[in-house]
N, C-alpha and C positions, 0 to 999 in steps of 0.2 A: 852177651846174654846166652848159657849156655840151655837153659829150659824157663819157661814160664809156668808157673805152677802145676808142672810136672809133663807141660808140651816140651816137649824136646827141639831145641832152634841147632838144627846141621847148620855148621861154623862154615859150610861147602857151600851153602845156600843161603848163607845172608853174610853180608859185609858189614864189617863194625868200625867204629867210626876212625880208631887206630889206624885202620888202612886207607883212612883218606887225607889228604894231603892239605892239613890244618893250620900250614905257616901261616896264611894269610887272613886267616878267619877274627870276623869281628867277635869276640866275648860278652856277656851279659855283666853289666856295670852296672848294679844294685842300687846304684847311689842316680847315677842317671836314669833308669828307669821309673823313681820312686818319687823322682823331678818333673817326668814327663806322661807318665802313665793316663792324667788326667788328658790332656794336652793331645795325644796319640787319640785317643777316643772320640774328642770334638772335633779331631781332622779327620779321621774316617768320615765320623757323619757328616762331615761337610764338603769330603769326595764323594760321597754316595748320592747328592743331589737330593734334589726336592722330594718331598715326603709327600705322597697322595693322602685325601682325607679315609678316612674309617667309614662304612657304608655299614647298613645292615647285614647279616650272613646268608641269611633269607637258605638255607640248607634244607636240598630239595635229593632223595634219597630215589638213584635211576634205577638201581638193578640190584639184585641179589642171585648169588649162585654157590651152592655148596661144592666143597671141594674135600679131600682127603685130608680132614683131619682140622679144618679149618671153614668158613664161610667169607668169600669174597663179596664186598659190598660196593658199588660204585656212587659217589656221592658228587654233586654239585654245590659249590660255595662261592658269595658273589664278593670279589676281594676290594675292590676299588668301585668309582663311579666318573671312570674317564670316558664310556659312553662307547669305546672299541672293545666289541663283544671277547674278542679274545684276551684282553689287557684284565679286564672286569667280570669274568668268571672262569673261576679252576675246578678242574676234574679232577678229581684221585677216586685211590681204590683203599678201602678199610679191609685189612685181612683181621677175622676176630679167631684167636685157635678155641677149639672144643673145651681143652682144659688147658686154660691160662694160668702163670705162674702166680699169679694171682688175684683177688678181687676187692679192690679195681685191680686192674692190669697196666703193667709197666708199658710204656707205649716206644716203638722205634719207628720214627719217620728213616724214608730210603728214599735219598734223591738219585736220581738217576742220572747215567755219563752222558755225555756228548757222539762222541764218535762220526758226527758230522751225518746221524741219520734224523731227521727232522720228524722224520711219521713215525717214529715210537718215543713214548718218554716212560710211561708209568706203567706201561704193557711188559717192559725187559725187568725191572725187579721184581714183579707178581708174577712172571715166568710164564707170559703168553704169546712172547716172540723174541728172535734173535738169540741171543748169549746164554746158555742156560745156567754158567759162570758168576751170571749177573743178577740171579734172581733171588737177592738175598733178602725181600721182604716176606719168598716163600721160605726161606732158611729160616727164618726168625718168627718166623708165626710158629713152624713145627717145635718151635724150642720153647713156647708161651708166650711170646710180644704179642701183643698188639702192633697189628705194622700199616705203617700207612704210607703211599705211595701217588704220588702225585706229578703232575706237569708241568714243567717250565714253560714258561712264556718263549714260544717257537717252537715247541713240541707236539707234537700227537695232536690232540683239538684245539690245539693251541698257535695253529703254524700260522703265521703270515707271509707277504713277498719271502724275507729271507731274513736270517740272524741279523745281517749287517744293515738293510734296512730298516727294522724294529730297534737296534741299539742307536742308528744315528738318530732317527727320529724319536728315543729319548732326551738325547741329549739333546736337539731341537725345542724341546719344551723343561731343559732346565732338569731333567732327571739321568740314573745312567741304569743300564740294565739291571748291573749290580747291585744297585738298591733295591730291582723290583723282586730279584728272587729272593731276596732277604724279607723282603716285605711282606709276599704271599707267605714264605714261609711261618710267618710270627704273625698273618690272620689264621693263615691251620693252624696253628697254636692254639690262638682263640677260640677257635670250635672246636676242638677236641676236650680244653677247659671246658665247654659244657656238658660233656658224654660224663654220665655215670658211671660206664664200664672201665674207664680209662680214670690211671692214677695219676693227676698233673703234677707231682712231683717229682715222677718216673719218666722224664721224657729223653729220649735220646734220639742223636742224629746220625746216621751213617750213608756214604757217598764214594764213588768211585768216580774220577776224572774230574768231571766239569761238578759230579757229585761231591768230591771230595773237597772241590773247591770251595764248593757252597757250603758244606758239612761247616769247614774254617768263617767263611762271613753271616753264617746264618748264626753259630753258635757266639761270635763275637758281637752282630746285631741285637741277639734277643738271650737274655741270661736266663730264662727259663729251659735253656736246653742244658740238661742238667751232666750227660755224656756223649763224648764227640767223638768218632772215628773217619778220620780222611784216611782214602789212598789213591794215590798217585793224583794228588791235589795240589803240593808246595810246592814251587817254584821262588827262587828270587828275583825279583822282578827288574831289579838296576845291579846297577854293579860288576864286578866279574860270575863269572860263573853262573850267569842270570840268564833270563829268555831274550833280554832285550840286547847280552852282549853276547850272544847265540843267533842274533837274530831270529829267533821263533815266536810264529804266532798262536797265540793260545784263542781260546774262545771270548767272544767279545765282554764277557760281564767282566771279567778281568778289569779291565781298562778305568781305572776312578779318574778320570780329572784333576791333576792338582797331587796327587796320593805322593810321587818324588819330590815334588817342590815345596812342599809346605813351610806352617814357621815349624815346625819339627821333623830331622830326618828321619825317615817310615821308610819299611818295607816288609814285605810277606812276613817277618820273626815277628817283630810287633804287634802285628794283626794278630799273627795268632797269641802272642803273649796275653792279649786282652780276654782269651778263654782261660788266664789261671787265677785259680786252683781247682776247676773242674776237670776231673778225669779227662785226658784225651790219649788218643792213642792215633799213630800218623803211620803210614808205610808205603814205601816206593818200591821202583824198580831200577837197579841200578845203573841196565841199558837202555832207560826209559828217554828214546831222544827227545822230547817234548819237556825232560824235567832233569838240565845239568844235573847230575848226582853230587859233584862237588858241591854246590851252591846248596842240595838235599841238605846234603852232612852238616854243612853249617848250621841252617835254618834249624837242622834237630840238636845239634849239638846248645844253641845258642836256648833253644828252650828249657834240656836237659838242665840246665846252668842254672837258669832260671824258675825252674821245679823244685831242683835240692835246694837252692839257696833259702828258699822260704818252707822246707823240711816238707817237699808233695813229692818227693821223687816218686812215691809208688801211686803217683794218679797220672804217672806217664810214661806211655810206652814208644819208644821208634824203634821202624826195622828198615832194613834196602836189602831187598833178596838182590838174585843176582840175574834175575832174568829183566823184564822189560817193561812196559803197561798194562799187569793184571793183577791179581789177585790170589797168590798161589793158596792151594787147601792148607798148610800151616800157618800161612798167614790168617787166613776164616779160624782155623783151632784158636788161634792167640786171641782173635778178636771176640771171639762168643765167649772165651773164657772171661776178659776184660768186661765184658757185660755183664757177665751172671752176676761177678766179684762188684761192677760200680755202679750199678743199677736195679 
């Protein structure tokens, strides 16, 4: 990719997938996917563990604070009714801009990374701590979203003992993390479907790390998210070139249950295959230790495959800069343009 709608991609600073070493890589089989597509979706759902019931939203409005060019809102919504205050009510933060792209307004949820800091979650993309890098729900409001930013369960007011204790003591009762961030995510769903300033047809998700991860299972759990940007989120999860024949460990939502051993063979490509024909758009880092690039290449190659073959090639974009796990400024050009243009 020499330029994207007139962003220029230095051939210096991103690797194309020619330069990766593609003997071995598994292909997109039209005929087996079109077998199994069903089949791939009831086995997620049924690594992602038990489904909590639907409670009231009961949406309780804490703070307001105007800012340059925007007004930051902090809201209360209560997601489940498991009775552990942390599990059963999420924080975010609503950025509404002055003059929004439009009315209603196109909405972008920004889940936030991991980076193993527990006391921030929703505070680093509205850009009132840590990464300034990372604060792309204030990017996105200056440009007319609606941006909404919110907490994982183990985050910010959300912390408990520690990640590993909150994931085992899912799975202790039949669930796995990974279902829960999906889950919250597609109750904010729900209550922003009630907001009048907000377009629910306009929804989009964008994430970095553990964000990007979730951007891939949140947009695969709930098909109302209508534009999806991960980065530095795919990994393969078995096989060569993978975290698990890398031996590395990622963060625990990761981990489904069952997700390699099914009666259908799955992995990270699948998962995400289940977002098409919606717009996505993915990007790594090529010395990204935590994310084989070979195993990268594939995963994009394999969806590439899979985009033309049913004539979307242009609702999908991959990059692999050549640096590590961020977000370089051409990579944010490529991305805001991919917004304007799918959303």
């Amino acid at each position: 990719m020499a330029e994207y709608h007139g962003i220029k991609i230095d051939p210096e600073l991103y690797i194309g997938l020619d330069e990766c070493d593609g003997n071995n890589w598994e292909h997109f089989d039209p005929a087996r996917w079109e077998a199994n597509e069903k089949k791939y979706r009831a086995h997620l759902e049924a690594c992602l563990g038990a489904v909590p019931g639907k409670v009231p939203e009961n949406p309780v409005l804490v703070a307001e604070s105007r800012q340059d060019g925007y007004t930051r809102y902090t809201w209360h919504i209560d997601v489940e009714g498991s009775g552990i205050p942390q599990w059963d009510k999420m924080p975010f933060f609503v950025l509404v801009p002055e003059r929004p792209l439009a009315r209603p307004a196109p909405v972008m949820i920004v889940h936030h990374q991991h980076a193993g800091k527990f006391d921030k979650g929703k505070e680093e993309p509205a850009g009132l701590m840590c990464d300034p890098e990372q604060a792309l729900a204030v990017d996105l409001v200056k440009e007319g979203y609606i941006t909404v930013a919110h907490d994982a369960l183990c985050f910010s007011e959300r912390q408990e003992k520690d990640e590993f204790y909150t994931a085992m003591k899912m799975l202790l009762n039949g669930r796995t993390l990974g279902l829960k961030y999906a889950w919250d995510v597609s109750r904010l769903i729900d209550h922003l479907e009630t907001r009048n300033d907000m377009d629910p047809r306009r929804i989009g998700l964008i994430g970095h790390s553990l964000g990007g991860q979730e951007a891939i299972f949140c947009a695969a759990y709930d098909p109302r998210i209508k534009v999806v940007v991960s980065s530095c989120g795919v990994a393969k999860v078995g096989g060569t070139n993978s975290i698990l024949s890398e031996n590395i460990t990622h963060n625990k939502a990761l981990y489904l249950p069952g997700l390699l051993a099914g009666p259908v063979r799955m992995d990270m490509k699948e998962i995400v295959g289940l977002i098409h024909p919606r717009p996505l758009l993915m990007s790594h880092g090529a010395s990204d230790r935590i994310f084989p690039i070979e195993g990268v290449a594939e995963v994009d190659n394999w969806i590439q495959e899979l985009y033309a073959h049913y004539g979307n090639a242009e609702k999908l974009v991959t990059l692999r800069h050549a640096g590590g796990h961020y977000i370089p400024r051409t990579t944010k050009e490529v991305i805001y343009k991919f917004l304007e243009l799918n959303l």
